[in-house]
C-alpha positions in Angstrom: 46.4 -23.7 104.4 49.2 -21.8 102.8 47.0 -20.7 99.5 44.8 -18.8 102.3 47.3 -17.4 104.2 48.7 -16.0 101.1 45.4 -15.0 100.0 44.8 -13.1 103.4 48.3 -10.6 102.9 47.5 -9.8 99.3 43.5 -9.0 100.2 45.8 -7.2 102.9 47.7 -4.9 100.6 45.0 -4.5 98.4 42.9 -3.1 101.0 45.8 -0.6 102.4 46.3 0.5 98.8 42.2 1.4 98.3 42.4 3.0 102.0 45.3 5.3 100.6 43.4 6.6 97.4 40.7 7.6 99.9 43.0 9.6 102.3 44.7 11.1 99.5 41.0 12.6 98.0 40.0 13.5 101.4 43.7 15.0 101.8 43.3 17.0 98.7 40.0 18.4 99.6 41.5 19.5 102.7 44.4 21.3 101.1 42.5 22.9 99.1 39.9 24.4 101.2 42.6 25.5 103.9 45.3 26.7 101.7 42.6 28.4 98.8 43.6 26.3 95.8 41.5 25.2 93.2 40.1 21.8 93.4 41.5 20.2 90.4 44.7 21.4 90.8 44.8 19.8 94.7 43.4 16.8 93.3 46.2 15.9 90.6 49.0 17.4 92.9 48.0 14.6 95.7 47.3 11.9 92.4 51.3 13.1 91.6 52.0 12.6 95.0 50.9 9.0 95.6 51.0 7.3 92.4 54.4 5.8 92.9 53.3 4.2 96.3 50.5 2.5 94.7 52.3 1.6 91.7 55.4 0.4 93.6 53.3 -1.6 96.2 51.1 -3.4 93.3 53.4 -4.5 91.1 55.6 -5.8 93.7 52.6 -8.2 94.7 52.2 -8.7 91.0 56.1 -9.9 90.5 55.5 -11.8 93.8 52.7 -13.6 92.7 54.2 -14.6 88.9 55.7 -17.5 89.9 52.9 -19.0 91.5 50.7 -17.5 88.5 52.2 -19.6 85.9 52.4 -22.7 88.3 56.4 -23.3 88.5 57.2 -26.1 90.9 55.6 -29.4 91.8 52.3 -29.1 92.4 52.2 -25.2 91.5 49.2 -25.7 89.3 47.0 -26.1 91.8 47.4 -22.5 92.9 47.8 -21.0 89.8 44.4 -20.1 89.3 44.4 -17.9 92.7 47.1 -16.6 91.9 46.1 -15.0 88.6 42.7 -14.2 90.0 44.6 -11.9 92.3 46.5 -10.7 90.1 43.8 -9.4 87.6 41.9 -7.9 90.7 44.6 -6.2 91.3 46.0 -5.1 88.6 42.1 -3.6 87.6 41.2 -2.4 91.1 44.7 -0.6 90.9 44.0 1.1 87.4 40.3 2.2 88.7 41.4 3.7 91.7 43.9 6.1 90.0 41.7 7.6 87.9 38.5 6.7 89.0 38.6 7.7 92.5 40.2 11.2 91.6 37.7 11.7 89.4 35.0 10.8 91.0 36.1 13.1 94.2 36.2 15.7 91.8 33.0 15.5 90.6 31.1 15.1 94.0 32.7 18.0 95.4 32.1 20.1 92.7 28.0 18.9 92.7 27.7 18.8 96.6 30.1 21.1 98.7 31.0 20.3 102.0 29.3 23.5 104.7 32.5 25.3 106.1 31.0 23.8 110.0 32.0 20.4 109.0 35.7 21.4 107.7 38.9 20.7 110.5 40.3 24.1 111.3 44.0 23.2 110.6 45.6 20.6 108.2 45.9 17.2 109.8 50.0 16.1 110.3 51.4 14.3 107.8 53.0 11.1 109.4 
């Protein structure tokens, strides 16, 4: 019961982190459309922007999840292996998402561009 609950807050942060790379390509695309820069150069201003978020955020869980990795404690082995499953994830899904989502958005917008009707008229706030 406590291995899932564990489970379900790092599948939590994992999925906040993947959410993030996604609002910071869309975010890009949208600076640079409204403000007239070039698409790569919105692209790895908003990659500079958010790469200490997502770096800070996943290897926190990483250092959180060591202990239990190498199975310290009385019966620690039994979660050991959930642990480093989670821990590979996560380290892998972390290194694809900053450069393969940025790259990928890249190349999509520069193969299909959006039409100007389905663009928002004025930057969205930043919270």
């Amino acid at each position: 019961m406590i291995t899932y609950s564990h489970a379900e807050r790092v599948d939590e942060i994992e999925s906040d982190a993947r959410d993030a790379q996604v609002v910071r390509a869309e975010t890009a695309g949208q600076h640079c459309r409204l403000r007239g820069i070039e698409l790569h150069e919105a692209v790895v201003k908003a990659a500079r922007t958010r790469l200490r978020p997502i770096l800070m955020t996943s290897l926190a869980t990483v250092f959180g999840l060591l202990p239990m990795a190498l199975g310290l404690g009385t019966g620690g082995e039994t979660n050991a292996p959930l642990a480093r499953a989670v821990i590979g994830g996560l380290l892998v899904s972390t290194t694809l998402t900053l450069f393969l989502v940025p790259t990928l958005y890249t190349i999509l917008e520069e193969r299909f561009p959006r039409k100007e009707e389905h663009l928002p008229e004025t930057l969205p706030a930043q919270a």
